[in-house]
C-alpha positions as CSV (number, residue, x, y, z in Angstrom):
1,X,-11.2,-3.0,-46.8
2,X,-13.2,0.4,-45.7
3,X,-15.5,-1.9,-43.8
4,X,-12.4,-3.9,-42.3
5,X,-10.4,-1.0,-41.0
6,X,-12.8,1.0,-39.0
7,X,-13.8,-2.8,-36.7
8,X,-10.4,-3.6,-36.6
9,X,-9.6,0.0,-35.0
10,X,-12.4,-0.9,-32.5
11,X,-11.8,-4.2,-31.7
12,X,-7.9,-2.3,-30.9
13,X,-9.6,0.4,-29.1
14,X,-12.0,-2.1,-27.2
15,X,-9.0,-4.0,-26.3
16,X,-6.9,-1.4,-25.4
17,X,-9.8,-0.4,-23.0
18,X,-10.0,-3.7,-21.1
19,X,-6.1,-3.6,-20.7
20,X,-6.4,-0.2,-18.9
21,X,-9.6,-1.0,-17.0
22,X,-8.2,-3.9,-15.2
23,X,-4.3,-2.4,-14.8
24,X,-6.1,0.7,-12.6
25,X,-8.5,-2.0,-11.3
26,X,-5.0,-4.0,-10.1
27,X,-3.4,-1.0,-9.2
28,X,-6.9,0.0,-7.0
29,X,-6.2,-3.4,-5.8
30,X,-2.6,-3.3,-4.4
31,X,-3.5,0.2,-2.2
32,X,-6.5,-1.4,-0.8
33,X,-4.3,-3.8,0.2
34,X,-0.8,-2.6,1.3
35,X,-2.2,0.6,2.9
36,X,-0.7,-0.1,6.8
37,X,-0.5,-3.6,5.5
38,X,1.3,-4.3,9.3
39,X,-1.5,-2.5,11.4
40,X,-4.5,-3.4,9.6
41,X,-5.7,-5.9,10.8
42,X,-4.0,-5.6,14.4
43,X,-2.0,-8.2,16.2
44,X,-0.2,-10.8,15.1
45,X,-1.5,-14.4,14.7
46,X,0.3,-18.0,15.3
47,X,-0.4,-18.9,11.8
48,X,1.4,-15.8,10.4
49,X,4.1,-16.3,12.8
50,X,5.1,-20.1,11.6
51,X,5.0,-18.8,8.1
52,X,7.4,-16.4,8.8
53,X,9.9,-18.4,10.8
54,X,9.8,-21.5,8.9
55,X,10.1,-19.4,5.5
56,X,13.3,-17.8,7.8
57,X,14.5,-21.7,9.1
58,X,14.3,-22.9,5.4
59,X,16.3,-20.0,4.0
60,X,19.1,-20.8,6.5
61,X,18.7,-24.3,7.1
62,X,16.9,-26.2,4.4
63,X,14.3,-27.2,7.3
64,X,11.4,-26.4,8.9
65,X,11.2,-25.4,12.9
66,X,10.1,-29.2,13.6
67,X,13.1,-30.5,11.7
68,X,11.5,-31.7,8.0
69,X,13.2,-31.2,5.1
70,X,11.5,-29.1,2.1
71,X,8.3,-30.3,3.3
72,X,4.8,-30.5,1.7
73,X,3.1,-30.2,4.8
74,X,4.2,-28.4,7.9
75,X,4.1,-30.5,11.3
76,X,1.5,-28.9,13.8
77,X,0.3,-30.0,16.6
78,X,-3.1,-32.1,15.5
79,X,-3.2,-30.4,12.6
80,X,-1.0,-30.8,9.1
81,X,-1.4,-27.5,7.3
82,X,0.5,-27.0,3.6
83,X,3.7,-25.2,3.9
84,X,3.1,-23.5,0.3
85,X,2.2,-20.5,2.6
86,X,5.5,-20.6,3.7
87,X,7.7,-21.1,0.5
88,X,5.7,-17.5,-0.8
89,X,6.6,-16.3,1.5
90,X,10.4,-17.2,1.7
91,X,11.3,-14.0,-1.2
92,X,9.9,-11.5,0.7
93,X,11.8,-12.6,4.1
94,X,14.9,-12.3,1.9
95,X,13.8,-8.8,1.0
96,X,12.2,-7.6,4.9
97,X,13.9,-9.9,6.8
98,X,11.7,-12.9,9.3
99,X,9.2,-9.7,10.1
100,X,5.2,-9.4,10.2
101,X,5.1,-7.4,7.3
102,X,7.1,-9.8,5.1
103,X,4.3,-12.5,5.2
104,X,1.8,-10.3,4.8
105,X,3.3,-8.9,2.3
106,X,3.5,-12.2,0.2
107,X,-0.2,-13.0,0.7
108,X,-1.2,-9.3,-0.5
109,X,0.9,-9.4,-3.5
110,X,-0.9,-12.9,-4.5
111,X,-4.4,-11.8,-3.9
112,X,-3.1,-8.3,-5.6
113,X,-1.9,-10.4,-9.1
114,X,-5.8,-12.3,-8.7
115,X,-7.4,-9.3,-9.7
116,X,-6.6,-9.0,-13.5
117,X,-6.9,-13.1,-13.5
118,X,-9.9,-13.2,-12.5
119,X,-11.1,-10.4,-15.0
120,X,-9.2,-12.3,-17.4
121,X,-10.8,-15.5,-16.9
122,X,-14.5,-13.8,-16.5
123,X,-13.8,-12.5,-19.8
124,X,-12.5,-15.9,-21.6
125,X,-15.9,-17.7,-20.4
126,X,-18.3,-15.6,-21.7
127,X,-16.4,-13.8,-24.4
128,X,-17.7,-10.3,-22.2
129,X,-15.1,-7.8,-21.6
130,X,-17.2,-6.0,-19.7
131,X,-18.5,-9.1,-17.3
132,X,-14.3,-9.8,-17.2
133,X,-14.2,-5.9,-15.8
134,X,-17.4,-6.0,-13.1
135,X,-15.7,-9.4,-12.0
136,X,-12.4,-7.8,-11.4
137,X,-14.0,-4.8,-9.8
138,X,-15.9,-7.0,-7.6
139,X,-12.6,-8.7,-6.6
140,X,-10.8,-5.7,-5.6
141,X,-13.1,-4.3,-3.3
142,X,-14.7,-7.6,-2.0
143,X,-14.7,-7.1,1.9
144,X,-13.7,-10.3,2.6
145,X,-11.2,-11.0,-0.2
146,X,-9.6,-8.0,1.6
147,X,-9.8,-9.0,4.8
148,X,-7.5,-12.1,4.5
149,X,-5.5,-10.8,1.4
150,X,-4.1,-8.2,4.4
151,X,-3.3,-11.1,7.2
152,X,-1.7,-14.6,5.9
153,X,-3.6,-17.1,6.9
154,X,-3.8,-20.3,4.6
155,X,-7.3,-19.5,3.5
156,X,-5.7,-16.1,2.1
157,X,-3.3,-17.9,-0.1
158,X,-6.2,-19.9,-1.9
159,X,-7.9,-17.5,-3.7
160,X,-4.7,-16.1,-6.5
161,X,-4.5,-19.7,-6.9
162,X,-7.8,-20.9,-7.4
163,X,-8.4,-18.1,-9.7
164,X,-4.7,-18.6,-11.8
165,X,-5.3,-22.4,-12.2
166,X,-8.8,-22.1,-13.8
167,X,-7.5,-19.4,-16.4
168,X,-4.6,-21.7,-17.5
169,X,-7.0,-25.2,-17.6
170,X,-10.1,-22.8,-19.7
171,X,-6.8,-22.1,-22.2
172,X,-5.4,-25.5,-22.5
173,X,-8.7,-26.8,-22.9
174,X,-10.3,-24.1,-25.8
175,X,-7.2,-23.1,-27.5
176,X,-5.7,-24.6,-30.3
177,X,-1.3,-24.6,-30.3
178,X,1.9,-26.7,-31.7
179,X,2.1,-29.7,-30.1
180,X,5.1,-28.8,-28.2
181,X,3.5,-25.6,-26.7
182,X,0.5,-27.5,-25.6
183,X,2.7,-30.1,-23.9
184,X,4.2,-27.9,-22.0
185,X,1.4,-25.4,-21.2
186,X,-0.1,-28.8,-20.2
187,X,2.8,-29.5,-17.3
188,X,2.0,-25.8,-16.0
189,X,-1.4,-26.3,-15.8
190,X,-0.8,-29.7,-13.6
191,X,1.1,-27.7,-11.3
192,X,-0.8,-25.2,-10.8
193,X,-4.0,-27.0,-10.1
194,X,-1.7,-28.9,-7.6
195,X,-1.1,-25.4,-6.0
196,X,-4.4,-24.6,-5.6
197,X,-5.4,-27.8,-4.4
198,X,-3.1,-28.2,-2.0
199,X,-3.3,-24.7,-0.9
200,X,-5.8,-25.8,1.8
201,X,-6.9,-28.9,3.0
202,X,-11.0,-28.5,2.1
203,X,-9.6,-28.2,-1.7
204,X,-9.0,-31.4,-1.4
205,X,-12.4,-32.4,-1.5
206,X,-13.7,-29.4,-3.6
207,X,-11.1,-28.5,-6.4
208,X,-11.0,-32.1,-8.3
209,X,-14.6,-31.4,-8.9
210,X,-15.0,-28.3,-10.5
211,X,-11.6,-29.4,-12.0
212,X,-13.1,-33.2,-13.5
213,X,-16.2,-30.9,-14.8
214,X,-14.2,-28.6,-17.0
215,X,-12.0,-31.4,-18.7
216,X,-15.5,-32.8,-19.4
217,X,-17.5,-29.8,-20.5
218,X,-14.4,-28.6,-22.8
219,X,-13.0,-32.0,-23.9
220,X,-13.3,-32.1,-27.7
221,X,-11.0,-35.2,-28.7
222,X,-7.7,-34.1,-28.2
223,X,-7.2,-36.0,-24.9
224,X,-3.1,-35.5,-25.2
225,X,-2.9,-32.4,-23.4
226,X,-5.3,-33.6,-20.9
227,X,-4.1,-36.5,-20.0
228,X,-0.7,-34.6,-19.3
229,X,-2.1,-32.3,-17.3
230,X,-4.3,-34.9,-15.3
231,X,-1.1,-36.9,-14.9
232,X,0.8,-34.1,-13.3
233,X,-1.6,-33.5,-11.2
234,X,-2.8,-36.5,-10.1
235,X,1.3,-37.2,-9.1
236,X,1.7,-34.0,-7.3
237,X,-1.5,-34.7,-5.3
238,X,-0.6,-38.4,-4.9
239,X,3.0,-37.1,-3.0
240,X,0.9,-34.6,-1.0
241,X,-2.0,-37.3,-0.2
242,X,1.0,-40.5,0.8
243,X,3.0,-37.7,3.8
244,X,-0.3,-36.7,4.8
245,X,-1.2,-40.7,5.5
246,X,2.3,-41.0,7.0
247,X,1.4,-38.8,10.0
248,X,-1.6,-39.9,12.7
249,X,-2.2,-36.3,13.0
250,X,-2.7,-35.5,9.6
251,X,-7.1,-35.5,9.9
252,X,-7.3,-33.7,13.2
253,X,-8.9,-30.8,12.2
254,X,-11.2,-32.5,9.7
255,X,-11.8,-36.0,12.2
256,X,-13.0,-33.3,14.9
257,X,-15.8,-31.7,13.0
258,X,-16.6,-33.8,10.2
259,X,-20.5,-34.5,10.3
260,X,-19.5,-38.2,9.4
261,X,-18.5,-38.7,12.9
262,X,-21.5,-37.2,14.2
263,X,-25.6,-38.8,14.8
264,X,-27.9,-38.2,11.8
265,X,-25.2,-37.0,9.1
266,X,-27.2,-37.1,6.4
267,X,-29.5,-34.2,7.8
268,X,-26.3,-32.2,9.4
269,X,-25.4,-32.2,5.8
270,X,-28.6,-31.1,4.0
271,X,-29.1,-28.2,7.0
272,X,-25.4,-27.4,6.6
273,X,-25.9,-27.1,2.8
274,X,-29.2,-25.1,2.9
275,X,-27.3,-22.5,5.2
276,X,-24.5,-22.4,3.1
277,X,-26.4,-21.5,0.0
278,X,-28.4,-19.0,2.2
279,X,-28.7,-15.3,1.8
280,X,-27.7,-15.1,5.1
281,X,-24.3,-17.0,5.0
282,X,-23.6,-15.3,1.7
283,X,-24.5,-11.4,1.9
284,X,-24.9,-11.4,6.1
285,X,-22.5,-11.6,9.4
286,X,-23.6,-15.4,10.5
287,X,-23.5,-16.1,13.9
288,X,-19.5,-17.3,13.5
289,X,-16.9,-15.4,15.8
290,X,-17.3,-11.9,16.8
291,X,-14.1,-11.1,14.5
292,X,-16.3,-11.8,11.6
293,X,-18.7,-9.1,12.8
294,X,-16.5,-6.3,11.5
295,X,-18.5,-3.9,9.5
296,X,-17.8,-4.6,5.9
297,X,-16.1,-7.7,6.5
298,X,-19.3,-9.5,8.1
299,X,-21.2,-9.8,4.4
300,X,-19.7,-9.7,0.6
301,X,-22.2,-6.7,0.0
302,X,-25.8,-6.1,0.6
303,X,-27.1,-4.6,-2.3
304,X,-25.1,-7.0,-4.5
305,X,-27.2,-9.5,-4.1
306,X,-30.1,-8.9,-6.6
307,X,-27.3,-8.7,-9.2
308,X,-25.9,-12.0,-8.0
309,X,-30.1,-13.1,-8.1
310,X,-30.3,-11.8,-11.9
311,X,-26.8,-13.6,-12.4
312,X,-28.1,-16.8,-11.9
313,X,-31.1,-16.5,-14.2
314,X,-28.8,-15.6,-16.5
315,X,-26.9,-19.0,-16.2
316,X,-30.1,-20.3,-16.5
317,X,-30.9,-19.2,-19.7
318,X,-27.4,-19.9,-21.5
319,X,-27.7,-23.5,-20.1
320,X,-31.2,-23.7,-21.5
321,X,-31.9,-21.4,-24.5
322,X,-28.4,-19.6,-25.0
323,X,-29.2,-18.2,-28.4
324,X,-32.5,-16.3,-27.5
325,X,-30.4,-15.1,-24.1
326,X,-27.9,-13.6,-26.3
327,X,-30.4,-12.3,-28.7
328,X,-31.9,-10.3,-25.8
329,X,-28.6,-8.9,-24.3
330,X,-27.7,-7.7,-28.3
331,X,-25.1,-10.0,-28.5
332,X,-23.3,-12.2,-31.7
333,X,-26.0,-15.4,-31.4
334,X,-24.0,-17.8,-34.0
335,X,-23.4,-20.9,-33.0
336,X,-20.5,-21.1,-31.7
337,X,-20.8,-18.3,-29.1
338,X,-24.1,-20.0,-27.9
339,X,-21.8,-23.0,-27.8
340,X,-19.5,-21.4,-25.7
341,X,-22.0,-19.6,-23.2
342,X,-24.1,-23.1,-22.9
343,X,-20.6,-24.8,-22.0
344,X,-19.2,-21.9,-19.8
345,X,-22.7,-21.2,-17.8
346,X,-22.9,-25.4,-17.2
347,X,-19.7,-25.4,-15.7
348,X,-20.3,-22.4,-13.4
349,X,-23.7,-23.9,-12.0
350,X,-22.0,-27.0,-11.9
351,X,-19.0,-25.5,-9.0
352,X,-21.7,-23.4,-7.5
353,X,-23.6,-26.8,-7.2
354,X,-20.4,-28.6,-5.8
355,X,-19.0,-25.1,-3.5
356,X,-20.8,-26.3,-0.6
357,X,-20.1,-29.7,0.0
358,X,-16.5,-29.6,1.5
359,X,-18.2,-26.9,3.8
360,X,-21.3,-29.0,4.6
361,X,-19.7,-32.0,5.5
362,X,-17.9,-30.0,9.0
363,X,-20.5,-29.3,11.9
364,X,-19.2,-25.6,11.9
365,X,-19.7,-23.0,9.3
366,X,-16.3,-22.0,9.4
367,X,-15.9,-18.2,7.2
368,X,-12.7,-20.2,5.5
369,X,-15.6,-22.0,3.5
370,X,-17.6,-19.3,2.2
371,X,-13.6,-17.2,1.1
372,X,-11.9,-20.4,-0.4
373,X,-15.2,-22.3,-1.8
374,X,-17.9,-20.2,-2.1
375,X,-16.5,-16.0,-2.9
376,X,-15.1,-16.7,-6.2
377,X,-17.9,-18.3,-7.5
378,X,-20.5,-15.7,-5.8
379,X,-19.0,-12.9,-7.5
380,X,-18.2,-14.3,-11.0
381,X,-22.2,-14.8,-10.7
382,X,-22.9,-11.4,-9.4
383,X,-20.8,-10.0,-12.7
384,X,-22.8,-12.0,-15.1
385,X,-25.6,-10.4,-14.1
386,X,-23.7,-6.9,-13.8
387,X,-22.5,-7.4,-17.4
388,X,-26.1,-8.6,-18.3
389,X,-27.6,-5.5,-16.8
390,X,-25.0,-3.6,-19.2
391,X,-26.1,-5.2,-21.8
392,X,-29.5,-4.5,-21.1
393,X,-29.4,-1.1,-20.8
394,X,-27.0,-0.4,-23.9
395,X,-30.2,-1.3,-25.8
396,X,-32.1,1.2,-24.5
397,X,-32.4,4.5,-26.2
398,X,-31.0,6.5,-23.7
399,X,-28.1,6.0,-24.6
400,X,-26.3,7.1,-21.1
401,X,-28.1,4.3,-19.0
402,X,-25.5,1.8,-19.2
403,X,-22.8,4.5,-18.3
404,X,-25.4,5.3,-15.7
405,X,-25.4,2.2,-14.0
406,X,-21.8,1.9,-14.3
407,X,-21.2,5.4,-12.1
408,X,-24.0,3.6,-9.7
409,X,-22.0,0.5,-9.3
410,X,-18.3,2.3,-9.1
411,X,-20.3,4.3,-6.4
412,X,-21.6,1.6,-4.2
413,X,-18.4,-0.1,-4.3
414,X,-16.6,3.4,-3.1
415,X,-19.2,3.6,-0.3
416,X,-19.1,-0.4,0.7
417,X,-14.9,0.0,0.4
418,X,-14.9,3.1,3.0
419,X,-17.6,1.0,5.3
420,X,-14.9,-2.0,5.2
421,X,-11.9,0.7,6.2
422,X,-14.2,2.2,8.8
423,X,-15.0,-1.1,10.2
424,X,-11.5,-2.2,10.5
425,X,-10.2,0.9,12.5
426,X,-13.1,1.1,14.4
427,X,-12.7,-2.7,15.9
428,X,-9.3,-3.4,15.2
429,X,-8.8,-3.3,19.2
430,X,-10.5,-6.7,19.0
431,X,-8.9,-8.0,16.4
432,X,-5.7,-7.3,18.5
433,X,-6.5,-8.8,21.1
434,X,-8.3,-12.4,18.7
435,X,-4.5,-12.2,17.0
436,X,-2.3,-12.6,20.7
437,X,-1.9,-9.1,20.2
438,X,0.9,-7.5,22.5
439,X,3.1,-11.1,22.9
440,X,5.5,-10.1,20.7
441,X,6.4,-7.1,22.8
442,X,6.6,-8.6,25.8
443,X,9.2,-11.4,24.2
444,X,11.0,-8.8,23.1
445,X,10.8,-6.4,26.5
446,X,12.0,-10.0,28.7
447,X,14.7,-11.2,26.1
448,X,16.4,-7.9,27.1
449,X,16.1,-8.4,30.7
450,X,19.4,-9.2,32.7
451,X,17.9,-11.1,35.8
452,X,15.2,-13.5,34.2
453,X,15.6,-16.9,35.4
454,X,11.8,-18.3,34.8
455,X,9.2,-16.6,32.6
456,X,5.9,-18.2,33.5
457,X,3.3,-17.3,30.8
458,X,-0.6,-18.2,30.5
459,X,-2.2,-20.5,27.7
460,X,-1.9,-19.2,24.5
461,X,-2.1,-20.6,20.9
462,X,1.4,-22.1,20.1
463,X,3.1,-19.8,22.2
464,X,6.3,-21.0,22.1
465,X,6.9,-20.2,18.1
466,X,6.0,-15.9,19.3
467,X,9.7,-17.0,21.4
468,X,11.4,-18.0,18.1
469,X,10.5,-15.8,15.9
470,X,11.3,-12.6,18.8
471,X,13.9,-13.5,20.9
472,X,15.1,-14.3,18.2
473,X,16.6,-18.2,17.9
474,X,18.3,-18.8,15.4
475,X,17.3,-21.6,13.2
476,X,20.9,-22.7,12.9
477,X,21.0,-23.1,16.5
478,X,17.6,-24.2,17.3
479,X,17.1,-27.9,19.0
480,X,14.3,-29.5,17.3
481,X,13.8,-32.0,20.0
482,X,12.5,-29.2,21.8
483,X,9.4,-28.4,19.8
484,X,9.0,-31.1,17.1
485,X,5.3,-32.9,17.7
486,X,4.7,-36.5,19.1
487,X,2.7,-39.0,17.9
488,X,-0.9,-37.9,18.8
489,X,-3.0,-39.8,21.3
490,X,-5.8,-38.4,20.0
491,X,-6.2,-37.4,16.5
492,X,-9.1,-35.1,16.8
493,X,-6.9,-33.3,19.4
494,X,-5.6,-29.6,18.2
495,X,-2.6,-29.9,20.4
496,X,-1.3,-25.8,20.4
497,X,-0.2,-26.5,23.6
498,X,2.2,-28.9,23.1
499,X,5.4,-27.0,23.6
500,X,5.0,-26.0,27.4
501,X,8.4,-25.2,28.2
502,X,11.4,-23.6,25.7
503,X,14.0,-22.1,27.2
504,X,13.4,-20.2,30.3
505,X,10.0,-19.6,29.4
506,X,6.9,-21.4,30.4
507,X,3.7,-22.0,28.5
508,X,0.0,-22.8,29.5
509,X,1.0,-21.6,33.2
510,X,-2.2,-21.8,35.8
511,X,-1.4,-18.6,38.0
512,X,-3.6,-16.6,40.5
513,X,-3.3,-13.2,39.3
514,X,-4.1,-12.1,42.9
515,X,-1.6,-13.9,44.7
516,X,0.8,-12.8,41.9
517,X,0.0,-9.2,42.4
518,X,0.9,-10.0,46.1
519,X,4.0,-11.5,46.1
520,X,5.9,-9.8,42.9
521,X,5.9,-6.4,41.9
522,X,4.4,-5.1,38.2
523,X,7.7,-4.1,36.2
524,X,6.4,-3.4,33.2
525,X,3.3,-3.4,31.1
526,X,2.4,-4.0,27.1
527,X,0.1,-1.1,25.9
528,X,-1.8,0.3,23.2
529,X,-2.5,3.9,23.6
530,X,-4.9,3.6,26.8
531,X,-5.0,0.0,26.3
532,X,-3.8,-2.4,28.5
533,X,-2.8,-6.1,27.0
534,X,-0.4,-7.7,29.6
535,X,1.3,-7.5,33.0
536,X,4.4,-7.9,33.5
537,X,5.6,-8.9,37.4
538,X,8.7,-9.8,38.9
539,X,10.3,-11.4,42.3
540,X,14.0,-12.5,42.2
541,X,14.3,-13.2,39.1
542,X,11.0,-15.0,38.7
543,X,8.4,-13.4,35.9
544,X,4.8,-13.6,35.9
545,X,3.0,-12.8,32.4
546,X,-0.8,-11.9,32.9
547,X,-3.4,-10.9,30.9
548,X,-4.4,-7.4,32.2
549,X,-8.0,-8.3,31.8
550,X,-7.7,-11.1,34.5
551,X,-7.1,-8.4,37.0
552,X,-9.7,-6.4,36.3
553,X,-12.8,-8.0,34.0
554,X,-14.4,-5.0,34.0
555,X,-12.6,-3.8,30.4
556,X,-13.8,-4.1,27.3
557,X,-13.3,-7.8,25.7
């Protein structure tokens, strides 16, 4: 009993530790990102504005802007994206209204809630507290986990998901219950692998994977609860899969830059691979679009990556020789712990293995592959080797070398968080003008104009929906004839500019901005402190919207 009482008080104390460690971790979290959730980044993208007035349409109407009822998918124009986006979004538009901040807001608070999951499931794998607390650190602060945890794109939505799902199959799959508890933590878990699946179309060929390998690894006879949970997902999916094949559309995006469409595949995909696994592609700004060039949000983190190095020889040695691995690091070797770090390490190496493929098999290395396949995976590894490192030092007999490293780590996380901030300020003038930056204000500034008879606008990425969201139309009173999709021609075809006319206003207009300047007069313009977006010109009623860089290309792009 006197030998009892003192571990049980720290094993409580230990405990109580971890709780508190990832609560101000999650709270760290949430002001990283709601801090100017609505001007950081700047502007306003397409994607974020269909979220936001579909979540509005199906609150009022049951439907979606293109007319479908409760869908799994949302209609686009040579694309089919999940409307899950959309239905997480739907509370908060009750809450804020059909406004920017509301979807953001909904993808923040998800990627907030990720946090203590992921330290949670970190922690399960390896029976490490402290990897479970350098994994949720990394999280937190990760500059591109950030980056599209503040603007809602579908990528953004994957990761709270991803990260949820895995935690509820580890505990179905290593935790013993009644059988009535199991069957119905079994359903959950079926659903919410669905939900991250079908978060984002690449899951579709990533997620069953990693998924397939853990039923595998942890399978230990009782196949009940497994096959539940398989069921339920493989219905769910099945749904999603059958609309997708209902629509011609459905494979645009993926038909126009598979590599299986494309001479010598094979190699595309081995080159694609290597890169994807590269140093570069991980920890550097790839030669992608300039918006992926923000400071901080170019690369995961630099010095990070000889942790993420020692990480994998880590996995190494719990795959090959667990026991003598956790002999070194000081740790329980019985067993079943070696048991559960062979187990745990073979099914991380195995989805850092499979993280690539979906990627590998487009002809672009698109940034959504390295944030929905690749970052969760890259920083779990880069705590193993963090927690490893702790281990390490704990041994030595200076006994403040492990609380040493710690400070270093917190410290290089501060520094690399400010960088990120820094970064965004300093070229969030791009990212204004990348995200159609400025349209909303000039809907708003010509809906309140008393002699428009034609707005002529130029091309811009599904313009038309910046008109329903800001005029703003009603969904009750919208005509879906006006903007629901054809049948596509062309299935590779992203067809944004479908809608070229709604209302008085007119989309993907060719105009000379010289001969407009000559024959209407500049009524107003859209600005950002000295920054000019658009022109706005007027004759009899007539209105002409240019991009104020057309007139003169001598500003900054």
């Amino acid at each position: 009993m006197d030998v009892e009482q003192p571990n049980a008080f720290a094993e409580r104390r230990r405990r109580f530790l971890f709780a508190a460690g990832l609560a101000l971790l999650t709270v760290l979290a949430a002001g990283l990102r709601f801090y100017k959730l609505g001007d950081y980044p700047g502007g306003y993208s397409q994607d974020e504005v269909v979220v936001t007035y579909d979540a509005w349409s199906l609150l009022t109407t049951g439907q979606e802007h293109h007319g479908a009822r409760w869908p799994l998918n949302s209609q686009q124009f040579g694309d089919y994206p999940s409307s899950l986006p959309t239905y997480w979004t739907m509370p908060f538009v009750v809450l804020l209204g059909p406004t920017p901040l509301a979807t953001r807001a909904a993808c923040a608070g998800l990627n907030v809630v990720a946090v203590p999951f992921f330290g949670l499931l970190v922690a399960r794998l390896f029976r490490s507290r402290a990897a479970g607390l350098f994994a949720a650190a990394l999280l937190a602060v990760s500059a591109w986990a950030l980056f599209l945890s503040r603007c809602a794109f579908s990528p953004g939505f994957v990761t709270p998901f991803q990260i949820a799902a895995l935690w509820a199959l580890h505990r179905l799959l290593t935790e013993r219950r009644s059988r009535v508890a199991s069957y119905g933590l079994a359903v959950g878990v079926g659903f919410m692998l669905f939900l991250w699946t079908h978060e984002f179309v690449s899951q579709y060929l990533f997620a069953p994977f990693v998924i397939g390998a853990a039923m595998l690894i942890w399978w230990r006879g009782n196949w009940r609860p497994i096959l539940t949970a398989g069921g339920v997902y493989a219905l769910l999916m099945l749904a999603a899969v059958l609309v997708r094949l209902q629509v011609p559309a459905a494979s645009g995006r993926m038909q126009s830059h598979s590599i299986l469409f494309a001479d010598h595949a094979l190699k595309a995909f081995l080159v694609n691979y290597a890169e994807y696994q590269s140093f570069s592609f991980l920890f550097n700004a790839p030669a992608m679009r300039p918006l992926q060039h923000i400071p901080g949000i170019a690369h995961i983190s630099h010095l990070m990556s000889p942790l993420y190095g020692f990480g994998w020889a880590v996995l190494v040695a719990a795959v090959s020789a667990p026991r003598w691995l956790l002999r070194k690091l000081g740790l329980s070797d019985t067993p079943a712990e070696a048991d559960r770090w062979r187990r745990s390490a073979l099914w991380v190496v195995i989805w850092m293995v499979l993280a690539p493929v979906a990627g590998a098999l487009f002809r672009q290395n698109f940034y959504t592959a390295r944030v929905t396949h690749l970052l969760v995976g890259v920083l779990l590894v880069t705590a193993l080797g963090c927690a490893a490192v702790w281990y390490g030092l704990r041994r030595l007999p200076w006994r403040m070398a492990a609380p040493a490293f710690v400070v270093l780590f917190a410290v290089y996380l501060g520094a690399q968080t400010a960088k990120t901030a820094r970064g965004l300020v300093k070229t969030n003038a791009y990212a204004k003008e990348y995200f159609q930056y400025g349209l909303p204000e000039v809907i708003q500034y010509l809906v309140r104009q008393p002699n428009v008879q034609s707005v002529r606008l130029p091309s811009l990425h599904q313009g038309y929906i910046y008109y329903l969201l800001f005029a703003p139309v009603h969904p009750a009173k919208l005509d879906h004839a006006f903007v629901s999709p054809s049948l596509a021609v062309d299935a590779t075809t992203w067809r944004y500019l479908e809608v070229s006319t709604l209302d008085k206003f007119h989309f993907d207009e060719r105009m000379d901005p010289s001969k407009v300047a000559a024959q209407a007069e500049l009524r107003h313009q859209v600005r950002d402190g000295d920054r000019i977006w658009y022109d706005l010109y007027e004759h009899a009623g007539d209105w002409f919207v240019l991009r104020h860089q057309e007139l003169d290309s001598g500003l900054p792009r």
